[in-house]
C-alpha positions, 0 to 999 in steps of 0.5 A: 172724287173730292180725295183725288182732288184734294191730295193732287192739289195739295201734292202740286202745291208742295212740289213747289216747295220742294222747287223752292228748295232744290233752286236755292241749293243749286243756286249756291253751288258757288257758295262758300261753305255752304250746306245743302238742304235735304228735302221730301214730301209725306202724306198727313191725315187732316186733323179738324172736323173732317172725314177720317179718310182725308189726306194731303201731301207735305214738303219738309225739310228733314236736315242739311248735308254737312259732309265738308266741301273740296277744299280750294288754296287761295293763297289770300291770309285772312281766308281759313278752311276749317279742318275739323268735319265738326267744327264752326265758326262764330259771327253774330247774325243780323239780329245780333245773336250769336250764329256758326258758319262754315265761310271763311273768307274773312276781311276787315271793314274800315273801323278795323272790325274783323267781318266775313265777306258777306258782312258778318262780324267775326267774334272771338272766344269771349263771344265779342266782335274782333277788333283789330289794329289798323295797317297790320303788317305780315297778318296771319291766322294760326291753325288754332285760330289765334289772329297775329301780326306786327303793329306798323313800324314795329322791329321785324321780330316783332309778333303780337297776338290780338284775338282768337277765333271763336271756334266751336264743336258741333253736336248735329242735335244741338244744332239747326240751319236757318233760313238765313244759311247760318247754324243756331243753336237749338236752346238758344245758349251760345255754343262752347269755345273749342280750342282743340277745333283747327284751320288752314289759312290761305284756303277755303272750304267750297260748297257741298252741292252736287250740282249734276244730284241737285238738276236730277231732283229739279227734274224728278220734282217737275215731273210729279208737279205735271203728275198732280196737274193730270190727276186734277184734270182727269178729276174734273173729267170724272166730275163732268161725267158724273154730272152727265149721268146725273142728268139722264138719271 
């Protein structure tokens, strides 16, 4: 009794774990750039002092879906897809490590610091924030990722180059998704500039999420939630009668 009680409980309590994660991808169906999340569940053996027999369920989240999103013409100059299906681009996080995004709406805050459009700052091939020339004129962002344009009141011939994009090759093993949506790397050592890796301007990459594959698993997922929830009461049924027959014995 204990068992079914123990492994339907447990299997309700990671179904929502699973929920949790389902939500978030189809909350960023919208997202530039963004990865879906895989997830499942698995029974494990109960390693303490208890019976040998004793099982409970376990949501995990065994990788992300880093097939590349529909690419969108935006037509904007500081908006960049990344060509290359294992390519990245490097921001620093919130703690101020280095992280690898695949979002490339880019914009250039009031202090002339390159950032993305969530905040982040943009870093270039030497690993250091992008800092920029106030009031440029014809910006652009060439497919190796060279940052260009004219100083204001320069002669219209006039093209400077300022900084390159820190564009990045990825191992999948090398890498891991954060709860933060950005790539790390798995050793904690900042991952090679890449000149080789290319992007378009004027577009950006959407996000991969299936939204119609995303709502089925919501579905599928509620549905075993009520399953876990009728096997503890059908426990507790079991119980009641058993209790019962106990009373006549």
């Amino acid at each position: 009794m204990d068992r079914l009680l123990w492994i339907s409980m447990s299997g309700a309590k990671e179904n929502f774990h699973s929920l949790a994660v389902r939500s978030n991808n189809l909350a960023n169906a919208n997202t530039t750039g963004f990865k879906a999340d895989f997830e499942n569940s698995r029974a494990m053996s109960v390693f303490a002092n208890a019976y040998p027999t004793r099982a409970f369920a376990m949501t995990e989240r065994p990788g992300y879906n880093l097939d590349p999103g529909a690419v969108e013409t935006t037509g904007r100059a500081l908006d960049i897809a990344i060509r290359d299906r294992d390519g990245l681009l490097a921001v620093r996080d919130k703690e101020g490590n280095e992280a690898y995004t695949r979002l490339g709406s880019l914009m250039i805050d009031s202090n002339g610091q390159l950032r993305t459009t969530t905040g982040l700052e943009v870093l270039d091939e030497g690993g250091l924030p992008i800092e920029l020339p106030q009031d440029l004129e014809g910006l652009q962002i060439n497919r190796d990722g060279t940052i260009s344009g004219r100083p204001q009141g320069a002669d219209a011939n006039v093209v400077e180059e300022f900084a390159n994009l820190k564009l990045v090759r990825f191992d999948r093993q090398a890498i891991e998704k954060g709860y933060d949506g950005l790539f790390h790397s798995r050793n904690g050592n900042p991952l090679a500039y890449d000149n080789t890796v290319q992007v378009d301007s004027g577009m950006l990459e959407a996000s991969n999420v299936n939204p119609v594959e995303e709502l089925t698993n919501l579905i599928r997922i509620q549905r075993q939630y009520d399953t876990q929830v009728k096997m503890m009461q059908t426990a507790s049924e079991m119980d009641q009668q058993q209790n019962t027959l106990l009373r006549y014995s």
